[in-house]
N, C-alpha and C positions, 0 to 999 in steps of 0.2 A: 504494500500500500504506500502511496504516496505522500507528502505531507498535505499538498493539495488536494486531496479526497477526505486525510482527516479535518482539512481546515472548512470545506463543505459540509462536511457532514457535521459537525459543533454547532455553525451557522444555521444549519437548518433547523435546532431546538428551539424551542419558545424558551425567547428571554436571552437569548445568548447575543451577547457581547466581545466583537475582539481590541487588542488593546497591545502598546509596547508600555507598560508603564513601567520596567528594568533598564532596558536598552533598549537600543535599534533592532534588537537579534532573537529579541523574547518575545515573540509571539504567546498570548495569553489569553485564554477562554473563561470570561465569566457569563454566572445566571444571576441575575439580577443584585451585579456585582459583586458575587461571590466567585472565585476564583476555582473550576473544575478541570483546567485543565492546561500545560502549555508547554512548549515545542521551543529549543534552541534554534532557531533557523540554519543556521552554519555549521549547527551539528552533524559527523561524518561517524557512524550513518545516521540517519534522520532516525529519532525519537520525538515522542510526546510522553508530559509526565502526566499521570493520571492519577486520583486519590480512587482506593481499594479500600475495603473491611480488612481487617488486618486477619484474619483466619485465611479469606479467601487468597491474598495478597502470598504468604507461606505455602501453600498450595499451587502457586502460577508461579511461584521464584522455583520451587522443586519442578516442575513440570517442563518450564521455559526457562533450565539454566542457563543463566548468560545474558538468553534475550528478555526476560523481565526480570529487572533488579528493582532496591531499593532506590529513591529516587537520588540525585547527588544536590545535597545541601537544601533537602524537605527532611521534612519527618518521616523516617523510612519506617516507621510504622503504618502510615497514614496513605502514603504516596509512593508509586511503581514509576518507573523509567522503562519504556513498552518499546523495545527496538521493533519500527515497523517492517524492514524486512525479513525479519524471522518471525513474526508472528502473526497468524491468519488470518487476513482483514477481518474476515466474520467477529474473530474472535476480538478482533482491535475496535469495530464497532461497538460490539459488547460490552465490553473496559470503558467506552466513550458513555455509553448511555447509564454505566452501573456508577460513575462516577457521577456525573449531573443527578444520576436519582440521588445519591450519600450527599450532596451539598443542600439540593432540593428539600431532602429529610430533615434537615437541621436546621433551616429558616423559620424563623417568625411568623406564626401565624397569616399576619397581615400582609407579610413580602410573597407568602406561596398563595393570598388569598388574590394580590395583583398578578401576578403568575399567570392563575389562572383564568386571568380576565384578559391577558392578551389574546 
């Protein structure tokens, strides 16, 4: 997968927002200004870091040694670094939408009750 198909496919969520607010280089995905996702641009190979349940997260590092790690300089309990050419779009989709739900899940009442009103 490409970085431009995950940078489509974030966009395409209600509520999603992209942003460099690091650098020039930090491509960053939030929902309704909550930050679920984002991508070194210059990164060799292309990654996106994604927030994961941390059970499930143990389970994809075992599974996809190598290709999903802890993320570098998140909270590697919280957050995977998802190399997308080793790991199956399908399944990078997944990671993409399992992520915006864990941020989705933690919001305010009143921020998932605008959410839903988009």
């Amino acid at each position: 997968m490409h970085i431009e198909n995950v940078r489509e496919y974030c966009l395409s969520k209600k509520g999603v927002t992209e942003s460099f607010p690091f650098d020039e280089k930090t491509l960053v995905f939030k929902v309704m200004g909550k930050m679920f996702a984002l991508s070194g641009l210059e990164r060799i190979p292309a990654a996106v870091n994604l927030k994961c349940d941390p059970e499930r997260s143990a389970i994809l590092r075992e599974e996809y040694d190598g290709a999903i790690t802890g993320a570098f300089h998140m909270n590697k309990l919280h957050w995977n670094t998802v190399i997308l050419e080793e790991v199956p779009p399908k399944l990078i989709m997944e990671l993409i939408d399992h992520s915006y739900e864990l941020v989705v899940s933690k919001m305010t009442k009143k921020l998932r009750t605008e959410l839903e009103q988009l």
